[in-house]
C-alpha positions, 0 to 999 in steps of 0.5 A, spaced: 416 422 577 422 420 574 424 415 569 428 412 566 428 405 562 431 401 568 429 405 574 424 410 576 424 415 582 416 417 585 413 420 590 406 418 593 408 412 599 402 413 604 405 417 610 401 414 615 403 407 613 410 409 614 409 412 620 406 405 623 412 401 620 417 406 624 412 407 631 413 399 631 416 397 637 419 390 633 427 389 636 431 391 630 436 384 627 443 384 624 440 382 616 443 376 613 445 376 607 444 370 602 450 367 600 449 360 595 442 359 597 445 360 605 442 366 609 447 367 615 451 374 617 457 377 613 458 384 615 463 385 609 458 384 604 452 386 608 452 391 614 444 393 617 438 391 621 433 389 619 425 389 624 423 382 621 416 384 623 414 388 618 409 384 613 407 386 606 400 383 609 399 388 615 400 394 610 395 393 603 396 400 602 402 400 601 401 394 597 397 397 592 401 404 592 407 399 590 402 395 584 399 401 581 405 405 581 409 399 578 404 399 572 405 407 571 411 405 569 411 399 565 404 400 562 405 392 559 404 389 564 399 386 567 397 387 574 394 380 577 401 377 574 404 379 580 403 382 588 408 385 593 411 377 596 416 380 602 418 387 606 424 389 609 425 394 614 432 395 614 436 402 618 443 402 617 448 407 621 454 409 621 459 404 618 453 400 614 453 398 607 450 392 602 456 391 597 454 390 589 448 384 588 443 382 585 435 382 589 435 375 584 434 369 590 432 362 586 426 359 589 423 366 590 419 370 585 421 376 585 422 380 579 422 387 582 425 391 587 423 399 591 426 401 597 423 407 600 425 413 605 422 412 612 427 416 616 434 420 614 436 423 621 439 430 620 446 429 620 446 424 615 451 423 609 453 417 605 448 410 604 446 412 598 443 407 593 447 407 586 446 401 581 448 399 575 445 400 567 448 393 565 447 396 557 453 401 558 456 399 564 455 406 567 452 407 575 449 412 578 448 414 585 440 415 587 439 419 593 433 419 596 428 424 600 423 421 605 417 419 603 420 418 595 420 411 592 425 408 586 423 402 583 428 397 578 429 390 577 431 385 581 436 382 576 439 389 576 445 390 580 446 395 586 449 396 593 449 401 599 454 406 599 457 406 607 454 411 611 458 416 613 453 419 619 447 419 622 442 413 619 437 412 615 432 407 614 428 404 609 423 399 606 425 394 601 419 392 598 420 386 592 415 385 586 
């Protein structure tokens, strides 16, 4: 596990869980993005798509894998404070990106955020998560294997780089 005082890197999400969410037939959406308190569609600043259907109520182990491991990293926080409030399984393609923003919605509780690896076809580059320490105003590019798990704040600034090729696709999970 890797960890660092604003983000942390693991392993451990169940399998089969992730697995079901790719096997879902569910018809893949063009994702929104939220722009002053209005969801609509804005491929400048976000350009991926999104299986609507996948719910943090149909996977309770995925719940709690997220919840426990939220613990190990901030062992000061109280588990019953909080709970796993939305999914979204998101695949990006070639060309697609998320430009800097914050997971940080008014009206929504949220206060982190994850994004997991389901998938990484082979030819992939690019699509990289980078986010921002706000304290030193340094990034830095998080690459992800499938299966591995980062988990930071919701205030925190990130983005998805461009995907160069291939696809990749992801569960964002907020706390």
């Amino acid at each position: 596990m890797k960890s660092l005082n604003w983000y942390m890197k693991t392993r451990g999400m169940p399998e089969d869980a992730l697995q079901c969410m790719y096997e879902d037939q569910e018809i893949f959406y063009q994702a929104q993005v939220n722009i002053n308190g209005v969801d609509q569609i804005d491929r400048t600043v976000r350009s991926s798509e999104i299986k609507a259907a996948i719910k943090p109520e149909h996977y309770p182990d995925v719940c709690e894998f997220l919840l426990d491991t939220m613990m190990k990293w901030n062992p000061n926080l109280k588990r019953n404070d909080y709970m796993v409030g939305e999914f979204d399984y998101l695949r990006y393609k070639k060309g697609d990106h998320f430009a800097w923003h914050e997971d940080k919605i008014p009206g929504t509780l949220r206060q982190y955020s994850t994004s997991t690896i389901i998938r990484a076809s082979d030819d992939l580059t690019g699509g990289e998560l980078e986010i921002l320490d706000v304290d030193t105003e340094l990034s830095e590019k998080i690459s992800l294997d499938v299966g591995e798990t980062v988990f930071f704040s919701s205030y925190t600034p990130h983005r998805i780089l461009p995907v160069l090729s291939g696809t990749r696709e992801v569960l964002v999970a907020w706390i």
